[in-house]
VEXDRENDO-842162 format. One record per residue (C-alpha): x, y, z; residue in three letters. Coordinates in pm, 1 decimal, padded with zeros to 6 digits, always signed. Layout:
# residues N
@px=X	py=Y	pz=Z	r=ALA $
...
***
This chain:
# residues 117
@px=+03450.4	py=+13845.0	pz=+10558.7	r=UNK $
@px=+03792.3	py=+13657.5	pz=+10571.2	r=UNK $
@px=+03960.7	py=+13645.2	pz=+10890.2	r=UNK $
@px=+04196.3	py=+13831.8	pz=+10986.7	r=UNK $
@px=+04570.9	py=+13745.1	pz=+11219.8	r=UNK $
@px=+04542.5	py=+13891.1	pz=+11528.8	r=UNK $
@px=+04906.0	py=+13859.7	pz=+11535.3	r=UNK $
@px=+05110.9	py=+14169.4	pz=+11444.9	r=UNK $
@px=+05364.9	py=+14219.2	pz=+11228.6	r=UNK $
@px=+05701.9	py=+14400.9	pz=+11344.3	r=UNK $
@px=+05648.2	py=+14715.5	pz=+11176.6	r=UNK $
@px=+05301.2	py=+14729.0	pz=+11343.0	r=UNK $
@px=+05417.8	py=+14644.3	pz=+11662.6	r=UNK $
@px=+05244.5	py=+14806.9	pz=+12008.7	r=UNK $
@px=+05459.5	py=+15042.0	pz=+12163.2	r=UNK $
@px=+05624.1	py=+14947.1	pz=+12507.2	r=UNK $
@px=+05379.5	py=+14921.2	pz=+12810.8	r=UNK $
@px=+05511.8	py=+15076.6	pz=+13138.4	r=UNK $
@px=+05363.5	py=+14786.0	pz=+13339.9	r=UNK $
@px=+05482.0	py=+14952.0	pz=+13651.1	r=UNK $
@px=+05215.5	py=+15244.8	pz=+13576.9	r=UNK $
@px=+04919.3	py=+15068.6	pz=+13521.3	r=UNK $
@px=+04995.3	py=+14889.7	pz=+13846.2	r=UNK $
@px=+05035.0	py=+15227.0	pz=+14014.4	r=UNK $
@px=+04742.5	py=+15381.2	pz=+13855.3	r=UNK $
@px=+04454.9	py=+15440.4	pz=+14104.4	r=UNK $
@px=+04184.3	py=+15207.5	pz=+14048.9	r=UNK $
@px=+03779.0	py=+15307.6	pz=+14053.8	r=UNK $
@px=+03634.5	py=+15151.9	pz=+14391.1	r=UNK $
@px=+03323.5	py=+15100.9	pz=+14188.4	r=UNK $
@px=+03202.7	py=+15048.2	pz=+13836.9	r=UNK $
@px=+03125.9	py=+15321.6	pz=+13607.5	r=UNK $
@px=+02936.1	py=+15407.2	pz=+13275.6	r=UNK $
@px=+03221.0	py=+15220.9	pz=+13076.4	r=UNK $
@px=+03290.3	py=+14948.7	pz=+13264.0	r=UNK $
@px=+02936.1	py=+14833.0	pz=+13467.0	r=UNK $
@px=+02916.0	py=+14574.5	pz=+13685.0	r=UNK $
@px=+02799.7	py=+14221.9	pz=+13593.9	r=UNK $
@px=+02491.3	py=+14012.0	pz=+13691.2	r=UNK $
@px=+02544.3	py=+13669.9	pz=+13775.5	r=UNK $
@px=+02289.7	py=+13635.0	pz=+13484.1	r=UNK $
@px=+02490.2	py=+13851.5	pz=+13260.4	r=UNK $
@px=+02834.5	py=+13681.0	pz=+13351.4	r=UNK $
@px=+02669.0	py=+13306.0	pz=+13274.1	r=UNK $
@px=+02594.7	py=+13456.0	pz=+12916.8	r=UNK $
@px=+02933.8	py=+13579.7	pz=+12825.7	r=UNK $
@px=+03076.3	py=+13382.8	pz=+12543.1	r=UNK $
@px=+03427.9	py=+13351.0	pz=+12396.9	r=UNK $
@px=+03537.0	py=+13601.3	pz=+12170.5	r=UNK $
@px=+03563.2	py=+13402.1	pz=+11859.1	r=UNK $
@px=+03222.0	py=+13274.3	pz=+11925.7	r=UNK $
@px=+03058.9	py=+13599.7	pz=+11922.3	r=UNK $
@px=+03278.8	py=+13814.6	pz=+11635.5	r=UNK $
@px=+03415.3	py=+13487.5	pz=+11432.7	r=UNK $
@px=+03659.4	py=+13743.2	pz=+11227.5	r=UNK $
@px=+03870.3	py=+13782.6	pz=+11546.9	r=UNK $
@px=+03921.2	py=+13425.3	pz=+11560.5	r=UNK $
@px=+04298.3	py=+13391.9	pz=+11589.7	r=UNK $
@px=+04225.2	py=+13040.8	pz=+11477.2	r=UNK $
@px=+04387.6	py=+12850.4	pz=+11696.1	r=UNK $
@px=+04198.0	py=+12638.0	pz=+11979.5	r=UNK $
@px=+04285.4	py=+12589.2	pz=+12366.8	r=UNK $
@px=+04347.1	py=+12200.4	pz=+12406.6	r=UNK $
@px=+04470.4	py=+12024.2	pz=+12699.2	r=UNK $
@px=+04751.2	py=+11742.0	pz=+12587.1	r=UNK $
@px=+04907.6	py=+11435.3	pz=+12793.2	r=UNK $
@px=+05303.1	py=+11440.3	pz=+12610.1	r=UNK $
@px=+05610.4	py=+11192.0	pz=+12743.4	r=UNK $
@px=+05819.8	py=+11407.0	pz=+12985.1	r=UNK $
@px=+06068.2	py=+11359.4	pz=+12748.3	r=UNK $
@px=+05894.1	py=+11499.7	pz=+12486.3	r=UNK $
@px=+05775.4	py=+11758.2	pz=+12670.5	r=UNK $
@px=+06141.2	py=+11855.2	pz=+12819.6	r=UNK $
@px=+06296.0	py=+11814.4	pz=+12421.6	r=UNK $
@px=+06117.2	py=+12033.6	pz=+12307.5	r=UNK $
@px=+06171.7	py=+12339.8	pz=+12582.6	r=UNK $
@px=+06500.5	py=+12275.2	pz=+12495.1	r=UNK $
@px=+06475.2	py=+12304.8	pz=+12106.2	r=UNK $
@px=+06250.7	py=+12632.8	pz=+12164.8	r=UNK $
@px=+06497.0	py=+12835.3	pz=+12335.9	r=UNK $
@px=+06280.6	py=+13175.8	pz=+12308.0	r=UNK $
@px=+06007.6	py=+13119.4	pz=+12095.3	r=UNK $
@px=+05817.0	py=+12935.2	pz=+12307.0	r=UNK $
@px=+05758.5	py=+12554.6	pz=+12307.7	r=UNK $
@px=+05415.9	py=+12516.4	pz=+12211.7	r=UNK $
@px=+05448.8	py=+12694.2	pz=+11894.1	r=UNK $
@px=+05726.5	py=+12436.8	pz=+11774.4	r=UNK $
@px=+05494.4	py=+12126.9	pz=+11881.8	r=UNK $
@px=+05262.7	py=+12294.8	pz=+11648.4	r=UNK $
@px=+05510.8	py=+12343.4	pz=+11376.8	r=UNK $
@px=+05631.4	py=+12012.4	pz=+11408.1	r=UNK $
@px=+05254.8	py=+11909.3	pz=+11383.9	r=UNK $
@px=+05160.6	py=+12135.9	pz=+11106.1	r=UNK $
@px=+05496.8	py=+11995.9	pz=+10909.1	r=UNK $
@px=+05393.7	py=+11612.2	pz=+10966.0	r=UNK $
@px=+05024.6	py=+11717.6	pz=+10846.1	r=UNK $
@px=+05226.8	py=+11892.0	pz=+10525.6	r=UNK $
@px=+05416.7	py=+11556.3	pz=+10464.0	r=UNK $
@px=+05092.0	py=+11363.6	pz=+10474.2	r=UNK $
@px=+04940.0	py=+11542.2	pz=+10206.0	r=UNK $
@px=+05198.1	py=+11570.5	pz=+09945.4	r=UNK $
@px=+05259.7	py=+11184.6	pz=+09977.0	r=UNK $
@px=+04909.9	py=+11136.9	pz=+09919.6	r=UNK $
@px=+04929.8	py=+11341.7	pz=+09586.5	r=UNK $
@px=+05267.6	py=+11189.5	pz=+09520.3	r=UNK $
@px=+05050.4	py=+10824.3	pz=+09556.6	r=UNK $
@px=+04807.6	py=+10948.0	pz=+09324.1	r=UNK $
@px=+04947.5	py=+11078.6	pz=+09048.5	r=UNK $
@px=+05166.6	py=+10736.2	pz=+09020.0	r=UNK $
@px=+04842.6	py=+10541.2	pz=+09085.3	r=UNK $
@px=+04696.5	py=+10790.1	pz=+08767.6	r=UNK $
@px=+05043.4	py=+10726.2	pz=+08531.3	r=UNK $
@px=+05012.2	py=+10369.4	pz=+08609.6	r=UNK $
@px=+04640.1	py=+10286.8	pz=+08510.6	r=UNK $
@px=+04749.0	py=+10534.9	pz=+08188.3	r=UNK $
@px=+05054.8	py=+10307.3	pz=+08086.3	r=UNK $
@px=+04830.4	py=+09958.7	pz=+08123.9	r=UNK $
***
């Protein structure tokens, strides 16, 4: 089964949550039939999501990075909304792009060379 994006596109979007209500809501004291509690043994055992059903891997892994400050403060500034981390990984993604079409563009001169000699 291919993966699928957890992401969702605009015309699929979630409706609105009224935060505010689901704070207010009363909350069970205890657990029940839905939502037991869980063993210490049970709790050691849980495993990641994407570990257990791979095909709601969002793809993407958790990574903890050491960047210059100035990086770091560059690129909050560049974001604006979207969120910094997603343009480091754009930026990323792009420089991986570049790599890979100069190493076809090196090849296929390296091929048209050894044809002309």
């Amino acid at each position: 089964m291919k993966p699928k994006s957890l992401k969702l596109k605009a015309s699929e979007a979630a409706p609105a949550i009224d935060w505010a209500a689901v704070d207010a809501a009363p909350r069970a004291s205890r657990p029940d039939q839905e939502s037991p509690a869980l063993s210490g043994l049970q709790a050691a055992q849980l495993r990641p999501l994407a570990d257990a059903l791979p095909e709601f891997s969002t793809g993407k892994t958790r990574i903890t990075i050491h960047l210059d400050d100035a990086v770091l403060q560059a690129y909050k500034a560049r974001a604006g909304g979207r969120g910094y981390q997603t343009l480091i990984n754009e930026t990323l993604r792009d420089a991986m792009r570049k790599e890979q079409l100069t190493a076809l563009v090196r090849d296929v001169v390296r091929e048209e060379l050894q044809r002309q000699a």
